[in-house]
FILUMRO-208244 format. One record per residue: chain; x, y, z of N, C-alpha, C in turn; residue number from 1. Coordinates in Angstrom, 1 decimal, padded with zeros to 4 digits, always signed. Example, Ala and Ser with C-alpha at 12.3 -4.5 7.8 and 13.67 -1.06 7.14 Angstrom:
(node "A" (+013.2 -005.7 +007.8) (+012.3 -004.5 +007.8) (+013.2 -003.3 +007.8) 1)
(node "A" (+012.8 -002.2 +007.1) (+013.7 -001.1 +007.1) (+012.9 +000.0 +007.9) 2)
END
This chain:
(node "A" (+084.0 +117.1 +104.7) (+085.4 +116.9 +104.5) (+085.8 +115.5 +104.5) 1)
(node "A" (+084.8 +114.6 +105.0) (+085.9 +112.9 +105.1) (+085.9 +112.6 +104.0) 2)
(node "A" (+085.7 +112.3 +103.2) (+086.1 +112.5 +101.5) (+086.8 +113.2 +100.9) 3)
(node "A" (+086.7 +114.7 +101.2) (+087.5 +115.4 +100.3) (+089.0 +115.8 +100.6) 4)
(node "A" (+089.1 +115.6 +102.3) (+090.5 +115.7 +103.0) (+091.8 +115.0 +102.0) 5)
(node "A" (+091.6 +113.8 +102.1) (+092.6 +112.8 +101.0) (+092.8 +113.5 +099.8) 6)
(node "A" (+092.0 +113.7 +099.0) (+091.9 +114.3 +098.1) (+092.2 +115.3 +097.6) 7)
(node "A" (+092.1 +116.2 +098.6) (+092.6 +117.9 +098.8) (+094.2 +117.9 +098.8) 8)
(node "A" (+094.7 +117.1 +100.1) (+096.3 +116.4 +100.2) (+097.1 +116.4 +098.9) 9)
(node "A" (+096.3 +115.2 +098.6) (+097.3 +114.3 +097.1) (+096.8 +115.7 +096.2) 10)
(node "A" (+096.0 +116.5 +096.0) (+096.2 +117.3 +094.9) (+097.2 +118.5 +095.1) 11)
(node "A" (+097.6 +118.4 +096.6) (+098.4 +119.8 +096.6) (+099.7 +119.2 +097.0) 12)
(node "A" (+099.9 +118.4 +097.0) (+101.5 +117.5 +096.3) (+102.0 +117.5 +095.2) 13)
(node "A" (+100.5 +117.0 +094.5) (+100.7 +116.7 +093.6) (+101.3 +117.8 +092.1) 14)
(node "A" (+100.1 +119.2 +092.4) (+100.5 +120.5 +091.9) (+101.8 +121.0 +092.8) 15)
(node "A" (+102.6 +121.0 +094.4) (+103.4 +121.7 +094.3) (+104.8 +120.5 +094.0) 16)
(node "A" (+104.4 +119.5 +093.8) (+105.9 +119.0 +092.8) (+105.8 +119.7 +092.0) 17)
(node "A" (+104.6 +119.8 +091.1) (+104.6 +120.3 +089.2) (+105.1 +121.2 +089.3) 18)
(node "A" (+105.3 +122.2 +090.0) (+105.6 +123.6 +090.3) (+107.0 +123.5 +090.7) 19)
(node "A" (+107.3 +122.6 +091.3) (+109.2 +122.8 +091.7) (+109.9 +121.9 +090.8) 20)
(node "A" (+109.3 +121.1 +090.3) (+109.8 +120.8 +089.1) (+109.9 +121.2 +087.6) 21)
(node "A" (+108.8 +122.4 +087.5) (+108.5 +122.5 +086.4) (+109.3 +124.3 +086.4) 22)
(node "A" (+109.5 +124.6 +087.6) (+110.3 +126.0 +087.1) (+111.0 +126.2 +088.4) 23)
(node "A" (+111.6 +126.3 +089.6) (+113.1 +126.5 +090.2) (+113.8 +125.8 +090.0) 24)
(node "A" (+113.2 +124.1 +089.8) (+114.2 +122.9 +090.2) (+114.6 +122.0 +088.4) 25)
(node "A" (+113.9 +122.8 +087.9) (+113.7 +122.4 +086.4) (+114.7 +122.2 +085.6) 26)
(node "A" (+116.0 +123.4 +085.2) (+117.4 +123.8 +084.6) (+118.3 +123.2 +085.0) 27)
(node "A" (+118.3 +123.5 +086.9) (+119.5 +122.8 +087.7) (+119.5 +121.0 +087.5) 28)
(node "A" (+118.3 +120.4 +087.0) (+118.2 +119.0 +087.2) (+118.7 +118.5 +085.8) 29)
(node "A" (+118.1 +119.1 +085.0) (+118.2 +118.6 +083.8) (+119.5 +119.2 +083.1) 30)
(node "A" (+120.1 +120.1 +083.7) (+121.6 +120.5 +083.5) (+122.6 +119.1 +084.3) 31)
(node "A" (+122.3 +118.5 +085.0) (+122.8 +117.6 +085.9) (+122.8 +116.4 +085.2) 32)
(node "A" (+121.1 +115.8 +085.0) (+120.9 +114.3 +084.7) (+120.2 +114.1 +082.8) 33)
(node "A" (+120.6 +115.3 +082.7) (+119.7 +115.6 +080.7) (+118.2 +115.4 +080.6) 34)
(node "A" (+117.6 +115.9 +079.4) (+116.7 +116.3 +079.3) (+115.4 +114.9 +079.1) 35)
(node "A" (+115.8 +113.9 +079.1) (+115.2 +112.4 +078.8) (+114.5 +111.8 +080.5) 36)
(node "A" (+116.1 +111.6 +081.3) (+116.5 +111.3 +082.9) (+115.4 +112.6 +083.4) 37)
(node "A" (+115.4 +113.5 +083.6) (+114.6 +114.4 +083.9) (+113.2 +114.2 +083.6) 38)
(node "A" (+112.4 +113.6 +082.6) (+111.0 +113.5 +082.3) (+110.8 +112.3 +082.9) 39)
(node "A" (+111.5 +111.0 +083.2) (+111.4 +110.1 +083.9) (+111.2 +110.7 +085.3) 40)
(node "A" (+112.2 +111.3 +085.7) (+111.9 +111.5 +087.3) (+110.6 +112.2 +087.8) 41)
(node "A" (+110.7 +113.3 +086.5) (+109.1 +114.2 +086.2) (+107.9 +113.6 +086.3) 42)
(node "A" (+107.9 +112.6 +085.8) (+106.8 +111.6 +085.8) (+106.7 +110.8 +087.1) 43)
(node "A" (+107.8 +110.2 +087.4) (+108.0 +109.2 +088.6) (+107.3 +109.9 +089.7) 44)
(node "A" (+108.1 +111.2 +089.8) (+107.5 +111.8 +091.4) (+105.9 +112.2 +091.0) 45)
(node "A" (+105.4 +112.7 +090.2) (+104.1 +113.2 +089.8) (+102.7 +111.7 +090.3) 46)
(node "A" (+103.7 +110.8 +090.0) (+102.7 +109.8 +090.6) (+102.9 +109.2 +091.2) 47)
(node "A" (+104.6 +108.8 +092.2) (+104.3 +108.6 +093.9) (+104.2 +109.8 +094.9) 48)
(node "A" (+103.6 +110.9 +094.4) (+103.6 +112.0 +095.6) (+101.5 +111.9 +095.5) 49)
(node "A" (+101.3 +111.1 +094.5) (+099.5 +110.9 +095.0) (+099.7 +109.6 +096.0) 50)
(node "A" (+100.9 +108.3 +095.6) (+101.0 +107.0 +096.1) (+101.5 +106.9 +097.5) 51)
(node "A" (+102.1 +107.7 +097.8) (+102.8 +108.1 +098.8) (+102.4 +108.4 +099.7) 52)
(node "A" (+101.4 +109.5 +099.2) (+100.4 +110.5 +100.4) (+099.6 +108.8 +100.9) 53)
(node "A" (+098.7 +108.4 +100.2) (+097.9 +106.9 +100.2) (+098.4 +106.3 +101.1) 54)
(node "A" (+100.0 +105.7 +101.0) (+100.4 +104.8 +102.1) (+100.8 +105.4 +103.1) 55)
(node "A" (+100.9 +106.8 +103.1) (+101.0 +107.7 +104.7) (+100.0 +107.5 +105.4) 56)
(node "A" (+098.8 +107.7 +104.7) (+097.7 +107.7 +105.3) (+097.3 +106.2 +106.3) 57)
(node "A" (+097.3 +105.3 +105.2) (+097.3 +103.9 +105.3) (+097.9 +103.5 +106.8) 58)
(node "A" (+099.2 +103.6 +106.6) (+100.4 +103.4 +107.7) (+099.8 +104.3 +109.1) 59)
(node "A" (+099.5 +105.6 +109.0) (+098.9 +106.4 +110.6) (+097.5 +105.6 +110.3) 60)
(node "A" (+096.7 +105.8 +110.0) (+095.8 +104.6 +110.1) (+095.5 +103.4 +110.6) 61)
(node "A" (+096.3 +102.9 +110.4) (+096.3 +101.5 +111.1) (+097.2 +101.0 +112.5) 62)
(node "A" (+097.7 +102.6 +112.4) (+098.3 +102.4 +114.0) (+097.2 +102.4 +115.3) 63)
(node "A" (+096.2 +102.9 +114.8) (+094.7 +102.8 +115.9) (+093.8 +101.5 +115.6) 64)
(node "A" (+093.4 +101.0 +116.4) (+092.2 +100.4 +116.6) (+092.4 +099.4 +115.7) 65)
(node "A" (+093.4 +098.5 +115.1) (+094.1 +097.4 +114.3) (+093.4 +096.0 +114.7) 66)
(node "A" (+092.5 +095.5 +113.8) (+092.1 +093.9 +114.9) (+093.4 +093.3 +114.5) 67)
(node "A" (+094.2 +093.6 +113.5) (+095.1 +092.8 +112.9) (+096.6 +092.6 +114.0) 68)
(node "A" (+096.3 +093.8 +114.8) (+098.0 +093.9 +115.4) (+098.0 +092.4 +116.3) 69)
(node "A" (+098.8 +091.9 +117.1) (+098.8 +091.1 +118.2) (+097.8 +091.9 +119.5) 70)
(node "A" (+097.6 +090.6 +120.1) (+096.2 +091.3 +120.8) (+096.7 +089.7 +122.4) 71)
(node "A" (+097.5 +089.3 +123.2) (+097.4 +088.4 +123.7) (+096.6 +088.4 +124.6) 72)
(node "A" (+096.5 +087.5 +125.1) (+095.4 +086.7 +126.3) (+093.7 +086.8 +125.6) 73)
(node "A" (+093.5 +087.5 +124.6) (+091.7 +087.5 +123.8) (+092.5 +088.3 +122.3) 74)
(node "A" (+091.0 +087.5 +121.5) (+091.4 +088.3 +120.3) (+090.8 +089.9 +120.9) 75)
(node "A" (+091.0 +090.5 +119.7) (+090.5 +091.8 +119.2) (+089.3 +091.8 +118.9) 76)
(node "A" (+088.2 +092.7 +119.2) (+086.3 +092.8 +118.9) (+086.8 +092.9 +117.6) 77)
(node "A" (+085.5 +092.3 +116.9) (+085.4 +092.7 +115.3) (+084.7 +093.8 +115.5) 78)
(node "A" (+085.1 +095.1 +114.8) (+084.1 +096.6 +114.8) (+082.8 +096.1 +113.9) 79)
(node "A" (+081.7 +097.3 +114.2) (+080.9 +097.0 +113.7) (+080.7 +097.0 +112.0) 80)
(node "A" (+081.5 +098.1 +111.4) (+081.9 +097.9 +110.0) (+083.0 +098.6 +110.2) 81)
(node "A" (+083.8 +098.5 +108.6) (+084.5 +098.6 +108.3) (+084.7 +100.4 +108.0) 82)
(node "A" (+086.0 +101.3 +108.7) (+085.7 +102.6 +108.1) (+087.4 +103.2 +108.4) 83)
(node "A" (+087.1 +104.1 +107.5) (+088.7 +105.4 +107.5) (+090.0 +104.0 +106.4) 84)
(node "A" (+090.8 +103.7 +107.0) (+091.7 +102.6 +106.4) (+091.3 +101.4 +105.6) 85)
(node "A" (+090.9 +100.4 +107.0) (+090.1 +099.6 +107.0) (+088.9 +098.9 +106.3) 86)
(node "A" (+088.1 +100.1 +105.7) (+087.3 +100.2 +104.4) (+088.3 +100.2 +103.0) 87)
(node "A" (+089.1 +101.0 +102.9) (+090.4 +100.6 +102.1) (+091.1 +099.2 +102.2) 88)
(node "A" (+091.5 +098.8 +103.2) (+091.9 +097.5 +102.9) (+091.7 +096.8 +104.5) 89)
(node "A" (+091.7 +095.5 +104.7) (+092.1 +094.8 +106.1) (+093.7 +094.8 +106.4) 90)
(node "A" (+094.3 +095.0 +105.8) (+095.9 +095.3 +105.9) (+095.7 +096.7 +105.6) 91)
(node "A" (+095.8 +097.6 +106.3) (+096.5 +099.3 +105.7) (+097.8 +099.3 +105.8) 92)
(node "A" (+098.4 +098.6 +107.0) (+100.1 +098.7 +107.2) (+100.8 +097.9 +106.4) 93)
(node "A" (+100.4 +096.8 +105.6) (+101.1 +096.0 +104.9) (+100.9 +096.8 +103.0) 94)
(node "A" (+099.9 +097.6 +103.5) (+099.7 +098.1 +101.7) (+100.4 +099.4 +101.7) 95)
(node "A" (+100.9 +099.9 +103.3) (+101.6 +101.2 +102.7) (+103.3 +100.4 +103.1) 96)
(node "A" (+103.4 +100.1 +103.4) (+105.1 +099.3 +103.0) (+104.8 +099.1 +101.6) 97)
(node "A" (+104.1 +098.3 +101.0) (+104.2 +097.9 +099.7) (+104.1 +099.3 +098.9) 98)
(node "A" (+103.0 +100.0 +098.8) (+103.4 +101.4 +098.2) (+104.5 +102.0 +098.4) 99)
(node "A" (+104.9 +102.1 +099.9) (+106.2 +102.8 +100.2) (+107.3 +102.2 +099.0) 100)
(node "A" (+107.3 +100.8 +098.6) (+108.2 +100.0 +097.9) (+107.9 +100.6 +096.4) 101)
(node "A" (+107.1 +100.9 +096.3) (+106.6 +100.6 +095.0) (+107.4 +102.4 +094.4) 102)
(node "A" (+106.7 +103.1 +095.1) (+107.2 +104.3 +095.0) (+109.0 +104.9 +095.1) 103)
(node "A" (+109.4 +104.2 +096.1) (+111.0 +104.1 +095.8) (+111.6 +103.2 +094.5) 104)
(node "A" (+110.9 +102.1 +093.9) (+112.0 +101.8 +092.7) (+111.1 +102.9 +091.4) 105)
(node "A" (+110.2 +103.4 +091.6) (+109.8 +104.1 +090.6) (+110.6 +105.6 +090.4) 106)
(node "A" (+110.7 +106.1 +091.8) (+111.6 +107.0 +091.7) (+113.2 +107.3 +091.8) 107)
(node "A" (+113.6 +105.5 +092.3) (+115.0 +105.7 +092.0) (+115.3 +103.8 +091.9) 108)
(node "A" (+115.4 +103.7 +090.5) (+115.6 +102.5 +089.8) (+116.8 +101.9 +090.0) 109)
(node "A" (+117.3 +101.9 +091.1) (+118.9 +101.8 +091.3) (+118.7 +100.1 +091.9) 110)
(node "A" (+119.4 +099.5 +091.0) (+119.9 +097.7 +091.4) (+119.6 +097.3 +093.5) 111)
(node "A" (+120.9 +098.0 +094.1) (+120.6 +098.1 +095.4) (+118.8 +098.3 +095.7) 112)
(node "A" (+118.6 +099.4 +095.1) (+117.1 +100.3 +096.2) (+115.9 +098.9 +095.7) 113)
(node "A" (+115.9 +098.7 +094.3) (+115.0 +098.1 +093.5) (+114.5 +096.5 +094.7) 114)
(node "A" (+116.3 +096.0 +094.7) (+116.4 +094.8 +095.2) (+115.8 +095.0 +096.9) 115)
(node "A" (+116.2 +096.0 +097.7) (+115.7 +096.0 +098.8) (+114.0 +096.2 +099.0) 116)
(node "A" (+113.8 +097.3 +098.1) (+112.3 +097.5 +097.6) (+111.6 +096.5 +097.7) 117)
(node "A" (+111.8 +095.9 +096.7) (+110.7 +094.4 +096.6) (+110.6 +093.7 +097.9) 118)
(node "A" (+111.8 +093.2 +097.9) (+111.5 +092.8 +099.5) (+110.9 +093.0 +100.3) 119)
(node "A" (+110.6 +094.2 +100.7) (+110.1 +094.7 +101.7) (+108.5 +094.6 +100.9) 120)
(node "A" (+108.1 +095.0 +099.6) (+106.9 +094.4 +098.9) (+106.3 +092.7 +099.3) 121)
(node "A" (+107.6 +092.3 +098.8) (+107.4 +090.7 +098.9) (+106.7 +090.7 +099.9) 122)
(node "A" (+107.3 +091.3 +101.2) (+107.1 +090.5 +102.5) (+105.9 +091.6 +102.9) 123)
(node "A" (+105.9 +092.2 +102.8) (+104.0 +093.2 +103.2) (+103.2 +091.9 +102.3) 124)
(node "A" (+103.0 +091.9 +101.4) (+101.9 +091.3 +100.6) (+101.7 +089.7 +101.0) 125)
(node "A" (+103.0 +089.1 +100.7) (+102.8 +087.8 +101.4) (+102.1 +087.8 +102.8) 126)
(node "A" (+103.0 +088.9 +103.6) (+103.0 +088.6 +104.8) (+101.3 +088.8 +105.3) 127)
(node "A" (+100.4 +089.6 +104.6) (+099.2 +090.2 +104.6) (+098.2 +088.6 +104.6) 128)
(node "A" (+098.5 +088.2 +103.6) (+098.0 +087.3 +102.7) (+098.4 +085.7 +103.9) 129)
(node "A" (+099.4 +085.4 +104.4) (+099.4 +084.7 +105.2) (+098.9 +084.8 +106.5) 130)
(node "A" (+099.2 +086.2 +107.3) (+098.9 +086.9 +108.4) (+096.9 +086.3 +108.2) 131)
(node "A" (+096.0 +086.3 +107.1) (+094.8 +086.0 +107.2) (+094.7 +084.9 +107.6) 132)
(node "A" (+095.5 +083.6 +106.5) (+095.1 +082.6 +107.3) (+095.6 +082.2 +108.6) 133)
(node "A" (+096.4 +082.9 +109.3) (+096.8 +082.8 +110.9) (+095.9 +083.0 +111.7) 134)
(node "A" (+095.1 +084.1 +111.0) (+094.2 +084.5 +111.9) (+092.6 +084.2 +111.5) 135)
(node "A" (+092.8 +083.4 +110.9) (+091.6 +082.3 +110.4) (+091.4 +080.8 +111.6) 136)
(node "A" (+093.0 +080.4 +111.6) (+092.9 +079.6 +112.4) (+093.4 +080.1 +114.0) 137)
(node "A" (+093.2 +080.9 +114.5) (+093.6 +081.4 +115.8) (+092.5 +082.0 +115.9) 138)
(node "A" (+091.7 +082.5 +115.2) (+090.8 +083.5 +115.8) (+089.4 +083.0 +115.0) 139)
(node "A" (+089.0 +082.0 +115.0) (+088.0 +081.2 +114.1) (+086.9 +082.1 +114.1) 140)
(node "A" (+086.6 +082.6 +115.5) (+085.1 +082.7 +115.6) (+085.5 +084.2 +115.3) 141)
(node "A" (+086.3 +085.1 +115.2) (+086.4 +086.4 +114.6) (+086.6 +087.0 +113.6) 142)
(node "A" (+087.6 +086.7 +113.2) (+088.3 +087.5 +111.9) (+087.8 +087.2 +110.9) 143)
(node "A" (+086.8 +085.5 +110.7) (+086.4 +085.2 +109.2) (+084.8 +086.4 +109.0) 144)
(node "A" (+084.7 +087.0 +109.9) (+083.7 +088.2 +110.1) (+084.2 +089.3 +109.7) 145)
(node "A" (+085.3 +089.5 +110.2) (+086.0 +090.8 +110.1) (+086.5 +090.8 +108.1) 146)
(node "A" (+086.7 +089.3 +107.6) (+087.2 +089.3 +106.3) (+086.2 +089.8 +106.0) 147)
(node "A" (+084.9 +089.3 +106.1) (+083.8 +089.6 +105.4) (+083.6 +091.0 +104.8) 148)
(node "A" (+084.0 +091.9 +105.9) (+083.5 +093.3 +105.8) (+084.7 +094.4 +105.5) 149)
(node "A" (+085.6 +093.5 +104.9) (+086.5 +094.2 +104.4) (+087.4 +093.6 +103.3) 150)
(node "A" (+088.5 +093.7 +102.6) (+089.4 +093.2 +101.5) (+090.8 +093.3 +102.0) 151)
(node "A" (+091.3 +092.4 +101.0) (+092.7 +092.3 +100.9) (+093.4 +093.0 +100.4) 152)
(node "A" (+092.4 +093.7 +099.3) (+092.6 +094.0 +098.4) (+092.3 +095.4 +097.9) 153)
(node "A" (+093.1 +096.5 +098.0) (+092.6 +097.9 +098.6) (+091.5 +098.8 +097.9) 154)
(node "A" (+090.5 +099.3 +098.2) (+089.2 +099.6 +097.8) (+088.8 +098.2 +097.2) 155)
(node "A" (+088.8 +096.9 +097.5) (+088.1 +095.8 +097.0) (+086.6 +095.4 +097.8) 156)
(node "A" (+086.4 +096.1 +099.2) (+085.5 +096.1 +100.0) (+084.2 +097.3 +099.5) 157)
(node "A" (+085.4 +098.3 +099.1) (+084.4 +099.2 +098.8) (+083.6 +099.4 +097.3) 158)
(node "A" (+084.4 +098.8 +096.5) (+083.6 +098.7 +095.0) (+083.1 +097.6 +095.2) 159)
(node "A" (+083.0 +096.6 +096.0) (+082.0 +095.3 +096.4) (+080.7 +095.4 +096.7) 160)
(node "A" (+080.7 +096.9 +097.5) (+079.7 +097.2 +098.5) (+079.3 +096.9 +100.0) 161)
(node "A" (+081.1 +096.4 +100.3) (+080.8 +095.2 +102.0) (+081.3 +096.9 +102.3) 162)
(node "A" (+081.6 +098.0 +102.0) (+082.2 +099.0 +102.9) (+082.2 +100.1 +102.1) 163)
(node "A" (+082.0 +101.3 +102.9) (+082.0 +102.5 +102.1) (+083.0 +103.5 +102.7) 164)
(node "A" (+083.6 +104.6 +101.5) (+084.6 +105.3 +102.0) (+084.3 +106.3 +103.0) 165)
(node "A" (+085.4 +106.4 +104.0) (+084.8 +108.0 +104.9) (+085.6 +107.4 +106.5) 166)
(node "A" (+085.5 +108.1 +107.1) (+085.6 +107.8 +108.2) (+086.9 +108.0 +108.7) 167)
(node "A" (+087.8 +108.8 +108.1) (+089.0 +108.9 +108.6) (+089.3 +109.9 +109.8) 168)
(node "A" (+089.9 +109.8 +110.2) (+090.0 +110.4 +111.9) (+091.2 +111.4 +111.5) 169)
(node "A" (+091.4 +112.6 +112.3) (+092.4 +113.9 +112.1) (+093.9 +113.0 +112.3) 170)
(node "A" (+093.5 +111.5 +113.2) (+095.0 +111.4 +113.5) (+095.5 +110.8 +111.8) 171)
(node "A" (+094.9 +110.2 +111.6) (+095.1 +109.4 +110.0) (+095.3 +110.4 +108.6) 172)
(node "A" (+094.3 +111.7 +108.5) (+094.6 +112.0 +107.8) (+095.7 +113.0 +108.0) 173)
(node "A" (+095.9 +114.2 +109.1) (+097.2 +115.1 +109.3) (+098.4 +114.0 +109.4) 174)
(node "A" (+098.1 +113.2 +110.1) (+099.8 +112.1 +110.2) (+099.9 +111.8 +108.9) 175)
(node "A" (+098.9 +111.0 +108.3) (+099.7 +111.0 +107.0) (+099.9 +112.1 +106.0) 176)
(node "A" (+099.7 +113.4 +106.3) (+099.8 +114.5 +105.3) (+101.4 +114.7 +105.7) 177)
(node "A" (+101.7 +115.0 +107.5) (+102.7 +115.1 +107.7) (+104.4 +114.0 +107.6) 178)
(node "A" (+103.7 +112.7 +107.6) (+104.6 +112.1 +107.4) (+104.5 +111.8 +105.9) 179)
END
């Protein structure tokens, strides 16, 4: 199952959107927002309810065992590899805000949501991306180890070959099913 759990998730999202959108929720919406507005939103949710599940996962994931979180008086051990999130990215918490972003202007393109959206993008990604070199220079003899064996850049460790997928823990994958 550590492979197929994720996978099992996002497909049964993913089919019971198609399903409440495709016949209870189907008439009442497109009687509402017309038949054009409707295939947009059709589409939008169909592919943040796979993106979604991802950064649920991401986000309960990286609430355990983080070298990234603050750590005072010693850094954080570098694990021995990379696995569950962390094989996915060195940031999990900064890539599910950015998902989380990405997925709200897709599904609701509104000036306000768009503008706060990004923001909150802006600042996971930069913030990721700078948070390294912080801890480049504060944590010399650790984290440029910890870079090694993992990416910035989500599954970039794992199509590299520095990390392979698996390893997710019940708290990572049910927390993110549930949230």
């Amino acid at each position: 199952m550590e492979g197929l759990g994720p996978v099992a998730a996002a497909a049964a999202a993913f089919v019971g959107t198609h399903f409440l959108l495709s016949h209870p929720l189907r008439k009442p919406m497109v009687d509402t927002v017309g038949s054009a507005a409707f295939l947009g939103i059709y589409s939008a949710v169909a592919a943040a309810t796979i993106v979604m599940l991802l950064a649920s996962i991401l986000l309960m994931g990286s609430i355990v065992r983080n070298p990234a979180l603050p750590n005072p008086g010693r850094p954080t051990a570098v694990p021995a590899e990379a696995r569950g999130v962390y094989a996915v990215t060195r940031h999990p918490m900064m890539w599910a805000f950015a998902l989380w972003g990405i997925c709200h202007i897709a599904v609701y393109p509104a000036a306000a949501n768009i503008i706060l959206a990004a923001a909150v993008i802006i600042l996971a990604l930069a913030g990721a991306a700078l948070q390294d070199r912080k801890k480049e220079a504060l944590q010399h003899d650790t984290w440029p180890e910890w870079e090694m064996k993992t990416s910035y850049w989500p599954f970039g460790a794992i199509v590299s070959g520095k990390a392979r997928l698996g390893g997710f823990s019940m708290h990572t994958l049910g927390g993110g099913l549930v949230l």
